[in-house]
Residue, then its C-alpha position, 0 to 999 in steps of 0.5 A: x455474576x451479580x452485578x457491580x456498577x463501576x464509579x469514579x470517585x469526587x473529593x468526597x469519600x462518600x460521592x461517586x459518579x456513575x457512567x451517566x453523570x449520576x452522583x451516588x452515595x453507598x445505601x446504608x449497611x454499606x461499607x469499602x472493601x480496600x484493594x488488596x485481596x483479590x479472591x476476597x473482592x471477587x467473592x463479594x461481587x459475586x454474592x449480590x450488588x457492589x459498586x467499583x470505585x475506580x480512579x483514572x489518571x492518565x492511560x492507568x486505572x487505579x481501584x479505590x475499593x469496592x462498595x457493597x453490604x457490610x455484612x456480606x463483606x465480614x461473612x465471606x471474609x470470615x470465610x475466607x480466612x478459615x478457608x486458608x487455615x486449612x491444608x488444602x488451601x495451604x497445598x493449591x498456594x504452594x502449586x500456585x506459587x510453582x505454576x506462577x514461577x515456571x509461566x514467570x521463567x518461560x516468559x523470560x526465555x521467549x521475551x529475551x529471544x524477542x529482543x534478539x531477534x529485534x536486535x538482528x546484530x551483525x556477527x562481529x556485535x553478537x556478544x554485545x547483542x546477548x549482553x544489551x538482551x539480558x538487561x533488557x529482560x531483566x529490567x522489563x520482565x519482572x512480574x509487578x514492574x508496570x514496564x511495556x513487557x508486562x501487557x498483553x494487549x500487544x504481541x511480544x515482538x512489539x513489547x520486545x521492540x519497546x522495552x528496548x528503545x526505553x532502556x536504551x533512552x534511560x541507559x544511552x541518552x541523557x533523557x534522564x538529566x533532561x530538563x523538558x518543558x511542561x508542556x503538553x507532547x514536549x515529553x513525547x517529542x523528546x522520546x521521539x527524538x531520543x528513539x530515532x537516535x537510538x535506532x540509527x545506533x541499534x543500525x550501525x551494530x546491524x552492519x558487519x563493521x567495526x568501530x570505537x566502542x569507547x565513542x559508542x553509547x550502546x557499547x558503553x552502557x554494556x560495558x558498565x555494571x548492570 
């Protein structure tokens, strides 16, 4: 692959920063490849030198387009576009879409079975844990939701055990009516806090003994809509 050198941007457009501190601005003949399309962008980085210019905020990295020859830009993209008029393009799209959708419906089976097992309720709980499982999963599983069950970079047992923790902050806590100081680690402090809570709730469904449902947050937010 040739080689693409990664930047950051500055309030100028056409001023980037490299690794080194560097400030670079594109040669001439170069133009911004937008995010987007993602076949288009890897075809131009493979067709000779380009720069990424990538935007960090926080945890996240955001792509702000790739820098590279015009000319090669408007190439492969004619290309491109011919290349998807065709029927075979049209035939691995549609194959695509099925693969996608049955990797998309095995996720859920496993992620759902995940939080069951995180869940570990008593018997007399098991409805409840089968209900707080499927909202879970359907709120974290979604392909494009950006929820903890989307990454890769931790087992499914932890993503399992994070998806539930937040739904539970948002569906049995008042965190979102909160008004938390803008402070730096107030926000984090209040998270844990709020998932100590709902542990010590998630315990009293691991145990075998009844209780008002109608005092219990959990039971609650399963019993109200999805």
């Amino acid at each position: 692959m040739a080689e693409t050198l990664t930047l950051a941007p500055t309030a100028d457009p056409q001023v980037f920063v490299a690794p080194d501190g560097r400030r670079l601005s594109p040669p001439p003949g170069w133009a911004c490849l937008p995010p987007g399309d993602a076949a288009l962008t890897r075809r131009v980085k493979l067709a000779g030198p380009s720069w990424a210019v990538v935007e960090k905020k926080g945890r996240k990295l955001f792509s702000r387009g790739l820098w590279a020859p015009a000319a090669t830009i408007e190439q492969l993209r004619e290309a491109l576009a011919a290349e998807r008029t065709t029927e075979t393009y049209a035939k691995k799209r549609v194959a695509d879409a099925a693969r996608r959708e049955r990797t998309q419906a095995a996720y859920v089976v496993t992620f759902e079975e995940a939080v069951l097992q995180y869940l570990r309720f008593a018997p007399r709980w098991q409805a409840l844990a089968r209900t707080v499982a499927a909202r879970v999963t359907a709120h974290a599983t979604p392909v494009g939701s950006g929820t903890v069950a989307r990454t890769e970079r931790i087992p499914v047992e932890e993503r399992a055990r994070a998806a539930v923790i937040a739904w539970m902050r948002h569906q049995t806590t008042g965190y979102d009516e909160m008004h938390i100081a803008r402070v730096k680690g107030a926000r984090r402090e209040v998270r844990r806090e709020l998932a100590d809570i709902s542990r010590a709730v998630l315990d009293l469904h691991r145990r075998d003994e009844p209780h008002a449902a109608q005092r219990c947050p959990l039971c609650q937010a399963a019993a109200g809509p999805a």
